[in-house]
Residue frames as a rotation matrix with the C-alpha (Angstrom) as fourth column:
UNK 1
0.005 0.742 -0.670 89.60
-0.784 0.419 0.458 74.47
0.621 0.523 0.584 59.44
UNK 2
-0.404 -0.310 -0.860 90.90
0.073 0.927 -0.369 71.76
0.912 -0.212 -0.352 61.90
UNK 3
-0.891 0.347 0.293 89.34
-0.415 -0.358 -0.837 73.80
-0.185 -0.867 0.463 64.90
UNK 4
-0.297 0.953 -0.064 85.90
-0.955 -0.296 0.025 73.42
0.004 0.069 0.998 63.31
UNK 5
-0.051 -0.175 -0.983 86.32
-0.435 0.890 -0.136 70.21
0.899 0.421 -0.121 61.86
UNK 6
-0.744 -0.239 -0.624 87.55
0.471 0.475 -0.744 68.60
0.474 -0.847 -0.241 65.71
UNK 7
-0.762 0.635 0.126 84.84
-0.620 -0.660 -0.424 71.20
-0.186 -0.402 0.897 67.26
UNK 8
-0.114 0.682 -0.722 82.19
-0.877 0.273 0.396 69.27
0.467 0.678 0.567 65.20
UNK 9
-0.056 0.145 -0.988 83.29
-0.365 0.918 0.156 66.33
0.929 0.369 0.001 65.70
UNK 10
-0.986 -0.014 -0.166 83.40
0.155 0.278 -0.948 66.04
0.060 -0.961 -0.272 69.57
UNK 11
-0.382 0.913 0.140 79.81
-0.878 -0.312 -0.363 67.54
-0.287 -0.262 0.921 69.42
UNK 12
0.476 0.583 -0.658 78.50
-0.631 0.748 0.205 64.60
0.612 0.318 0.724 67.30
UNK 13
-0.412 -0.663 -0.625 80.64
-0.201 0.735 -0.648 62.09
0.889 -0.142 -0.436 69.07
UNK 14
-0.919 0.077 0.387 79.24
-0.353 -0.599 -0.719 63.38
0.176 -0.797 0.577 72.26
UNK 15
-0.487 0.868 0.094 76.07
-0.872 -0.479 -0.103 63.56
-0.044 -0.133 0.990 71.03
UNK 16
0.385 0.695 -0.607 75.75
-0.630 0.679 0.379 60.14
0.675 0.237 0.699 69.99
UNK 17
-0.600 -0.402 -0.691 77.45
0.058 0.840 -0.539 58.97
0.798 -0.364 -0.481 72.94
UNK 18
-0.908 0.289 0.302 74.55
-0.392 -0.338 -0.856 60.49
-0.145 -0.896 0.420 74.77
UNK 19
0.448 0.685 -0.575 71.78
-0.769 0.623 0.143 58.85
0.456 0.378 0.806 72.50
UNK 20
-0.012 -0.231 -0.973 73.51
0.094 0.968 -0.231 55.39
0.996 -0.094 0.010 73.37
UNK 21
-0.749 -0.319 -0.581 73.48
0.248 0.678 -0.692 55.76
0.614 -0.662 -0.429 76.82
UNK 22
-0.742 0.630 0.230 70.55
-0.641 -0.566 -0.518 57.45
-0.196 -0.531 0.824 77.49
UNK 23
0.262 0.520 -0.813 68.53
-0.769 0.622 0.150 54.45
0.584 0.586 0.562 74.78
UNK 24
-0.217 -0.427 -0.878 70.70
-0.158 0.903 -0.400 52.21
0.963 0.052 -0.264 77.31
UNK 25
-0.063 0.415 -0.907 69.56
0.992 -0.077 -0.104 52.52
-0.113 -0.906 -0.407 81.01
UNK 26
0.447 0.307 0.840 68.12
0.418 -0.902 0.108 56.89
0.791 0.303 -0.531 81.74
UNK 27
-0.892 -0.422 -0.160 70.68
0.202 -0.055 -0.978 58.27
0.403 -0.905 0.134 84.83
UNK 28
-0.030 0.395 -0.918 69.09
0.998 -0.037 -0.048 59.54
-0.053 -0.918 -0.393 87.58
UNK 29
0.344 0.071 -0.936 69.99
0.040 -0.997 -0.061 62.89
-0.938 -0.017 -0.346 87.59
UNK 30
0.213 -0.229 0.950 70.32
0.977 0.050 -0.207 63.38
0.000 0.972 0.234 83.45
UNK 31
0.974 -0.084 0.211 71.44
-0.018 -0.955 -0.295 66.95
0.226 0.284 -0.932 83.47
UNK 32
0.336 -0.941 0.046 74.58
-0.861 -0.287 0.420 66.38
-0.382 -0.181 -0.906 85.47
UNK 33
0.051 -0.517 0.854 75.41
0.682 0.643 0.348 62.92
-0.729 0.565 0.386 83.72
UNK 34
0.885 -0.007 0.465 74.95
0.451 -0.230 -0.863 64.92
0.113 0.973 -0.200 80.31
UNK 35
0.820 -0.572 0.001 77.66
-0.359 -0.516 -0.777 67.13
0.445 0.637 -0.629 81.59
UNK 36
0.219 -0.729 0.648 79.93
-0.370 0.553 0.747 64.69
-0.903 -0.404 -0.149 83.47
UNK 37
0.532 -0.041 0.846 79.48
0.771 0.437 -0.464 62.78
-0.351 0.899 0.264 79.52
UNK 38
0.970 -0.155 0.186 80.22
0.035 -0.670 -0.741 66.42
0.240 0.726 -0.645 77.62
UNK 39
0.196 -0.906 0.374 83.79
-0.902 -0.018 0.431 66.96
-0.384 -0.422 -0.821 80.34
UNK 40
0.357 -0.506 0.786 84.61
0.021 0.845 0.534 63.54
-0.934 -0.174 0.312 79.90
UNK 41
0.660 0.129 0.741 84.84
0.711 0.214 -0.670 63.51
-0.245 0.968 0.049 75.92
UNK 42
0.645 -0.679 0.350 86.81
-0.397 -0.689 -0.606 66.89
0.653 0.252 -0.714 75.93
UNK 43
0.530 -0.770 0.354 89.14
-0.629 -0.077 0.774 65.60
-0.569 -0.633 -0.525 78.73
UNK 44
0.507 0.023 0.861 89.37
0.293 0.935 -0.198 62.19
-0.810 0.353 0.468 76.67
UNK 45
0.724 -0.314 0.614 90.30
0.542 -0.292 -0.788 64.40
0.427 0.903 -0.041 73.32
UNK 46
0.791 -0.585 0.179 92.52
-0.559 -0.810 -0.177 66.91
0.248 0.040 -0.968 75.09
UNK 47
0.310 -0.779 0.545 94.79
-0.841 0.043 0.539 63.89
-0.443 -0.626 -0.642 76.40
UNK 48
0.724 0.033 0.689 94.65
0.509 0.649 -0.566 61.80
-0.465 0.760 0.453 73.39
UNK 49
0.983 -0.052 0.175 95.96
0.013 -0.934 -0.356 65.22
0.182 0.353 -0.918 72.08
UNK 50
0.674 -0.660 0.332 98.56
-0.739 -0.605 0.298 65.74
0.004 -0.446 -0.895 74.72
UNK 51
0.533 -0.390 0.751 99.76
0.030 0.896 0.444 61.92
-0.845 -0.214 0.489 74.30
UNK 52
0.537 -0.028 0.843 100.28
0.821 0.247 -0.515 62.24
-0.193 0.969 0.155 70.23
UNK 53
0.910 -0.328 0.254 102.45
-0.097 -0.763 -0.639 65.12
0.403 0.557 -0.726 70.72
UNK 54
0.246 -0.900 0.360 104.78
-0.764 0.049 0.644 63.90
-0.597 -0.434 -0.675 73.58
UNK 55
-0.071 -0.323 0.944 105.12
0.381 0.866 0.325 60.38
-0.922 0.382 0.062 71.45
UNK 56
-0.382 -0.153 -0.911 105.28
-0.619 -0.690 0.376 62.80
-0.686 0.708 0.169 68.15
UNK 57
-0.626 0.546 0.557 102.77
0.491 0.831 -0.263 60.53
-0.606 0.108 -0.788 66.87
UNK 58
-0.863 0.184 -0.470 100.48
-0.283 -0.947 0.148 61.57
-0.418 0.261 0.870 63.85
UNK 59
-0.844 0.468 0.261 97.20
0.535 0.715 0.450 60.47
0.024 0.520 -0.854 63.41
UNK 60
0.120 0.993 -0.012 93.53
0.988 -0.121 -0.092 62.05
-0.093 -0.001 -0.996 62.27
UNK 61
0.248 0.317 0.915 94.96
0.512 -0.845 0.154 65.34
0.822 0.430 -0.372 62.21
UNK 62
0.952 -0.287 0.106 95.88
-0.126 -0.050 0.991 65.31
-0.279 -0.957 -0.084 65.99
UNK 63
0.060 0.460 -0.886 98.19
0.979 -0.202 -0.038 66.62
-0.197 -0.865 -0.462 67.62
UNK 64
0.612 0.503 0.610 96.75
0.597 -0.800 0.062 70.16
0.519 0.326 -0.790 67.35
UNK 65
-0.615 -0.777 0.138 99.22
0.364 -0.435 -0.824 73.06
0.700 -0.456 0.550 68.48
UNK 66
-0.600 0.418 -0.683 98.11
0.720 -0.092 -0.688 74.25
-0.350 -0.904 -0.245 71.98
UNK 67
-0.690 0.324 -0.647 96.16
-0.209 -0.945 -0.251 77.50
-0.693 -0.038 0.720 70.52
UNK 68
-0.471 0.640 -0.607 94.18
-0.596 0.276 0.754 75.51
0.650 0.717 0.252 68.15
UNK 69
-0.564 0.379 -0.734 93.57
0.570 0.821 -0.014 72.87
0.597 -0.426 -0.679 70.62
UNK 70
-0.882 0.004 -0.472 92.35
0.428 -0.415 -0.803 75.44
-0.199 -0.910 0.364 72.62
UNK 71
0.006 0.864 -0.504 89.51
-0.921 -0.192 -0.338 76.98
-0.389 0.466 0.794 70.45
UNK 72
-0.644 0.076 -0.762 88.87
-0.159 0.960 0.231 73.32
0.749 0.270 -0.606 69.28
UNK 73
-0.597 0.552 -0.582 87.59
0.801 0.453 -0.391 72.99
0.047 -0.700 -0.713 72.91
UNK 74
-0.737 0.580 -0.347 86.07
-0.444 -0.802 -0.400 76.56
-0.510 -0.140 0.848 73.42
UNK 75
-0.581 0.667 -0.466 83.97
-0.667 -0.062 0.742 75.90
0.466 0.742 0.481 70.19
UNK 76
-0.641 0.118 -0.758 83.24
-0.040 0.982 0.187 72.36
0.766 0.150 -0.625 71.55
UNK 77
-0.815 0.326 -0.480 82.19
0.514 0.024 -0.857 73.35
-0.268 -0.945 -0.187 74.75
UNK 78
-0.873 0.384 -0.299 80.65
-0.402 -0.916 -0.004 76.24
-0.275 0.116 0.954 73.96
UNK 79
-0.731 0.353 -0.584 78.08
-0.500 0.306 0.810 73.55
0.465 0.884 -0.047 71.97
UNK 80
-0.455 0.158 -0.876 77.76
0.356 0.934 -0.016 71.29
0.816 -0.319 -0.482 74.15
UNK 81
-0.905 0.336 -0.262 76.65
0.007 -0.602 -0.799 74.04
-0.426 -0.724 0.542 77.12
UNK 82
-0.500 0.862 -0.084 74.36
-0.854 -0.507 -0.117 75.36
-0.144 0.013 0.990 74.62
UNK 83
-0.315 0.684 -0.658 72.68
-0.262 0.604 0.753 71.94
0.912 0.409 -0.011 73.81
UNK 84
-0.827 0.383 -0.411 72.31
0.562 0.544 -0.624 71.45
-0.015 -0.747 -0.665 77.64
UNK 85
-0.870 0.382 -0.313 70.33
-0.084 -0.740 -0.668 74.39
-0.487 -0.554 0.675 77.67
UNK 86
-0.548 0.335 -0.766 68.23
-0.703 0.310 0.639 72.52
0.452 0.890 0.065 74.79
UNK 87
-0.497 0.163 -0.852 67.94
0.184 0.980 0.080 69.38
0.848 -0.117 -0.517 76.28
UNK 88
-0.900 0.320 -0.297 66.06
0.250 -0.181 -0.951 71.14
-0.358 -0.930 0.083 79.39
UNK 89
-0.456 0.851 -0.262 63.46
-0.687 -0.524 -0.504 71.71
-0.566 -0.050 0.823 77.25
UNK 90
-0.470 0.018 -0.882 63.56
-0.458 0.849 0.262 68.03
0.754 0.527 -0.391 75.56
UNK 91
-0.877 -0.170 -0.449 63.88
0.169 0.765 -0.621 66.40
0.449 -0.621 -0.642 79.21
UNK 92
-0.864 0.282 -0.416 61.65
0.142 -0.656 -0.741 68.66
-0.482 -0.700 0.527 81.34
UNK 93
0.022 0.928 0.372 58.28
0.992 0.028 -0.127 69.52
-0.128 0.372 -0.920 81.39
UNK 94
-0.983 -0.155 0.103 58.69
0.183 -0.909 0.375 72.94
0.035 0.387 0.922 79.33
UNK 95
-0.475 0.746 -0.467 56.06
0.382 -0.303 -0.873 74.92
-0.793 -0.593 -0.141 79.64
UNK 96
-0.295 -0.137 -0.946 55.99
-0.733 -0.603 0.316 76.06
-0.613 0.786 0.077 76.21
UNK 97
-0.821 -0.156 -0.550 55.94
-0.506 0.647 0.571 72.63
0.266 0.746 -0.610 75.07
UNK 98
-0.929 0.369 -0.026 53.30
0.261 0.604 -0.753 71.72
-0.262 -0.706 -0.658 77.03
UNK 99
-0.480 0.405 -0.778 51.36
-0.154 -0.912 -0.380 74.38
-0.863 -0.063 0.500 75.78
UNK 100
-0.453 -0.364 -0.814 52.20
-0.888 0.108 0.446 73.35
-0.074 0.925 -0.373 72.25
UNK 101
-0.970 -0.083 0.227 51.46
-0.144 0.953 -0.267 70.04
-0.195 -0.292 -0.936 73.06
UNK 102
-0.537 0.843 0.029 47.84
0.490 0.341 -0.802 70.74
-0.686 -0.417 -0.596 74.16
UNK 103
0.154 0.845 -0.512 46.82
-0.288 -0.457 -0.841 72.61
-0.945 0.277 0.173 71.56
UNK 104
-0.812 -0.177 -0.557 48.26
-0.529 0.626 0.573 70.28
0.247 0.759 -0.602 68.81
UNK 105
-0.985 0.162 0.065 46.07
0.105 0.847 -0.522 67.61
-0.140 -0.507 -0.851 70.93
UNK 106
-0.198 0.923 -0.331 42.99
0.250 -0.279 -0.927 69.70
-0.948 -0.267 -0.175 70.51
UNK 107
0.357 0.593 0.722 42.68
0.835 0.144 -0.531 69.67
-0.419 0.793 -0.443 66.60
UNK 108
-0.738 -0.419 0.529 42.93
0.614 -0.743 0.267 72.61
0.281 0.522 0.805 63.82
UNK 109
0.258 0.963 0.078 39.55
0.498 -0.202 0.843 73.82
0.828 -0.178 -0.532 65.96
UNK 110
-0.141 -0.547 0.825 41.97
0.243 -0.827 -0.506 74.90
0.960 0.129 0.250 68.58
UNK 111
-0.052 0.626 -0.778 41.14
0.951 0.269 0.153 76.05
0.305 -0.732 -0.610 71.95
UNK 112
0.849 0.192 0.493 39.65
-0.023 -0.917 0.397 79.31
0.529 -0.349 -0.774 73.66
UNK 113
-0.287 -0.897 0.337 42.46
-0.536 -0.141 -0.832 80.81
0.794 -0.419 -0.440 76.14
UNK 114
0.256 0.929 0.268 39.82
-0.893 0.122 0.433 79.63
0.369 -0.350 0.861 78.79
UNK 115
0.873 0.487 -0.012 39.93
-0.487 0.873 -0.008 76.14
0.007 0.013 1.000 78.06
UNK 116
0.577 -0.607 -0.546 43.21
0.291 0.778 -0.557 75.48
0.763 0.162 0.626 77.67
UNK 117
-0.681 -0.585 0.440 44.80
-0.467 -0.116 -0.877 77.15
0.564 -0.803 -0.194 81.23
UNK 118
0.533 0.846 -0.038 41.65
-0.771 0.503 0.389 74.45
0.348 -0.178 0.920 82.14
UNK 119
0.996 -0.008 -0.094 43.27
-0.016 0.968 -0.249 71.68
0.093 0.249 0.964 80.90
UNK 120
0.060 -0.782 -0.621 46.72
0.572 0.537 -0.620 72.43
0.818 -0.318 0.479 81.88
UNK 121
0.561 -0.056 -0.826 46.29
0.827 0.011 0.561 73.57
-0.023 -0.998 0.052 85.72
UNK 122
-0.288 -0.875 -0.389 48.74
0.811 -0.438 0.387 76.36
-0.509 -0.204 0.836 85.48
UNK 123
0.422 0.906 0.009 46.65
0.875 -0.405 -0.264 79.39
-0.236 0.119 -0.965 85.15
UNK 124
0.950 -0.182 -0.252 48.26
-0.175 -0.983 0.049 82.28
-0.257 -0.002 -0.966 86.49
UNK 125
-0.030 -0.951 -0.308 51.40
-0.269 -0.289 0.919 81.33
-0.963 0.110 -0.247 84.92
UNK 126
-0.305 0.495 0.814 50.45
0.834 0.552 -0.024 80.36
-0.461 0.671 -0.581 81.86
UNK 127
0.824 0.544 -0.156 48.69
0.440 -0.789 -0.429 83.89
-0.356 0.285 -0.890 81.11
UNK 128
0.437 -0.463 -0.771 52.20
-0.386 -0.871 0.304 85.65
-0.812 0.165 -0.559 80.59
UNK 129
-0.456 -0.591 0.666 53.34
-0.004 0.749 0.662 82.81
-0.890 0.299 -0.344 78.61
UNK 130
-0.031 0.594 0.804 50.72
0.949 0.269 -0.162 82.84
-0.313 0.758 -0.572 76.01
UNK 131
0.800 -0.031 -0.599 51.06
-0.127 -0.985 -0.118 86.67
-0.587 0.170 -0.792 75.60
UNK 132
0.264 -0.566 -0.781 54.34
-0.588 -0.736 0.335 86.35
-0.764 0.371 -0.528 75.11
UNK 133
-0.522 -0.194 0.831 54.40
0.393 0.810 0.435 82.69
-0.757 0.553 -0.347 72.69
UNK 134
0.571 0.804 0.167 51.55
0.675 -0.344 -0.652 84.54
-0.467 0.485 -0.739 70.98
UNK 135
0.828 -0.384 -0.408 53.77
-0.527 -0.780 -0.337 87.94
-0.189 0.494 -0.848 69.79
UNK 136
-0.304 -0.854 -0.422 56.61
-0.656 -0.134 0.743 85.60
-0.691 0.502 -0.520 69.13
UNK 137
-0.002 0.165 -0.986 54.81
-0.841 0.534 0.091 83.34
0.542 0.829 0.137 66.54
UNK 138
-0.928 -0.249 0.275 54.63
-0.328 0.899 -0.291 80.25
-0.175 -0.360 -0.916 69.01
UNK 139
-0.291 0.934 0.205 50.81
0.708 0.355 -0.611 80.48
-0.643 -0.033 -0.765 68.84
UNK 140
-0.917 0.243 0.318 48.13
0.209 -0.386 0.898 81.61
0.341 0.890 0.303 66.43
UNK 141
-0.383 0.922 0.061 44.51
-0.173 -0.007 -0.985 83.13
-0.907 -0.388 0.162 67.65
UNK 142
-0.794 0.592 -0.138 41.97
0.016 0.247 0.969 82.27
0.608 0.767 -0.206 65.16
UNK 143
-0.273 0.905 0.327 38.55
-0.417 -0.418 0.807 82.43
0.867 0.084 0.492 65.11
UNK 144
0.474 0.334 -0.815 37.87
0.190 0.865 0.465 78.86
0.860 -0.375 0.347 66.72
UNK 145
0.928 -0.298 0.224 40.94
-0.247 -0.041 0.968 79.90
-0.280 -0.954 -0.112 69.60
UNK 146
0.225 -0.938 -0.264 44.68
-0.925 -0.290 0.245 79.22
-0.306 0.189 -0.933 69.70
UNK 147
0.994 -0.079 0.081 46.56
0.113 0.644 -0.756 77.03
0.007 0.761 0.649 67.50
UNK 148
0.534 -0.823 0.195 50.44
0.631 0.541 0.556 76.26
-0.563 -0.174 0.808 66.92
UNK 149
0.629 -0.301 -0.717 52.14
-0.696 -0.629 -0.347 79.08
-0.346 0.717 -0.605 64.89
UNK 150
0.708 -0.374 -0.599 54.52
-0.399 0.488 -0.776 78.15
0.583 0.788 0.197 62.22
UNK 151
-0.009 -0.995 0.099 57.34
-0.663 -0.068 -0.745 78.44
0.748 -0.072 -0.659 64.77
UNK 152
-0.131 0.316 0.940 55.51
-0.927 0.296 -0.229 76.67
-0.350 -0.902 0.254 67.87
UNK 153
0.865 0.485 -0.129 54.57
-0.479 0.722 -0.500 73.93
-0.149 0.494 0.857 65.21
UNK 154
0.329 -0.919 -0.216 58.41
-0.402 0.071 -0.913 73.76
0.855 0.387 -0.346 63.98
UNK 155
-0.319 -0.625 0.713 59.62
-0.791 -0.239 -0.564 73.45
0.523 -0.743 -0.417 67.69
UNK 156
0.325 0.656 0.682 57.06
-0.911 0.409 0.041 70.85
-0.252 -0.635 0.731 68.52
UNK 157
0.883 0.307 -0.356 58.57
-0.468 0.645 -0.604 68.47
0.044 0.700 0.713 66.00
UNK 158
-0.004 -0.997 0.072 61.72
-0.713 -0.048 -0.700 69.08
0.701 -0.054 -0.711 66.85
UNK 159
-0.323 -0.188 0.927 61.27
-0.946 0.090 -0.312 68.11
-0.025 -0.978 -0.207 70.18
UNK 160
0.474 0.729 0.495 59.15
-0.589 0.680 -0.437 65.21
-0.655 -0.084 0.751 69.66
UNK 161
0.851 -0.294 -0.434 61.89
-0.253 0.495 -0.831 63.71
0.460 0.818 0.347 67.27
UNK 162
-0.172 -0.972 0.159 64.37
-0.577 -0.032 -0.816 64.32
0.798 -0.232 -0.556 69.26
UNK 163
-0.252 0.093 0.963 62.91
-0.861 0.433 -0.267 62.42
-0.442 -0.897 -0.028 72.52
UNK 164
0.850 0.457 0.262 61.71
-0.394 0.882 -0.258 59.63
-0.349 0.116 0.930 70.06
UNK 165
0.544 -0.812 -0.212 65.51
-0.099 0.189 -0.977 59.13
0.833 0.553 0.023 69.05
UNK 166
-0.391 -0.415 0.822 66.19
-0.778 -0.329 -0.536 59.46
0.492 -0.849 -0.194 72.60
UNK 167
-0.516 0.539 -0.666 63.75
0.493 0.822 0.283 56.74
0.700 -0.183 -0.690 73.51
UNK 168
-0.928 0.249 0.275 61.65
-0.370 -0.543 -0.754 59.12
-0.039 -0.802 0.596 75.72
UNK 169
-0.662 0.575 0.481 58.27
0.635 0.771 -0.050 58.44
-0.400 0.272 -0.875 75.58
UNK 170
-0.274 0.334 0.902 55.92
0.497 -0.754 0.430 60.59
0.823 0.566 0.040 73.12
UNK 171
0.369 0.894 0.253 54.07
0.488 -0.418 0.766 61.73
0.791 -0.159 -0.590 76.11
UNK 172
-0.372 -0.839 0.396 55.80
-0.178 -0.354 -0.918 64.21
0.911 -0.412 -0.018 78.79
């Protein structure tokens, strides 16, 4: 239980030390700060760790025996990787979200396929995309033209909460 538990908690720790400094000045390059931020926090816990066992110190639950501490970090990482692979579609102009975007932007009236590889410039790539957002529930055809599916709708909100907690601006 203490793996998860510490697993957890570096993620959130992490996570809001990345809200605070991202709300405080945006790096330059924000992919490799995110994971220079994610290493630091596990190096920070693994030698907190390794202090509180030579000084036989007990505090918070720490220090973990080396094979817990070890899947402690696995798990921890393991999170934190997959949220980078998240946060490229938070940071970044996703193509998906873009998508999403514009046809949120265009009403419950939708748009024709037509009009909207119009209005975002990116025809011929854009054409497999909507095939395949379309068979996974990202989009809906209707009469009027395409629309947000439940799941494209879900994902849009996400995102758009998360960058306004981030301090991004609504618009990509």
């Amino acid at each position: 239980m203490s793996v998860l538990l510490w697993g957890l908690a570096l993620l959130l720790g992490a996570l809001l030390l990345h809200v605070l400094r991202w709300r405080a000045r945006l790096p330059q390059n924000q992919l490799a700060s995110l994971l220079k931020l994610f290493i630091a926090v596990l190096l920070c816990w693994l030698a907190a760790n390794a202090i509180l066992g030579l000084a036989g110190i007990s505090a918070l639950g720490l220090p973990l025996a080396p094979v817990p501490c070890l899947h402690a970090a696995l798990l921890y990482f393991s999170a934190a990787l997959a949220y980078v692979v998240l946060f490229t579609t938070i940071d970044a102009d996703s193509p998906s979200i873009l998508i999403l975007r514009t046809l949120d932007a265009a009403g419950p009236e939708g748009l024709t396929d037509e009009e909207l590889l119009r209005r975002t410039g990116m025809e011929r790539f854009f054409a497999s995309r909507l095939e395949r957002m379309e068979a996974d529930g990202m989009t809906v055809r209707t009469s009027q033209g395409l629309v947000p599916g439940g799941k494209g709708g879900l994902l849009l909100r996400l995102v758009l909460l998360w960058r306004a907690i981030m301090g991004a601006p609504r618009e990509l």
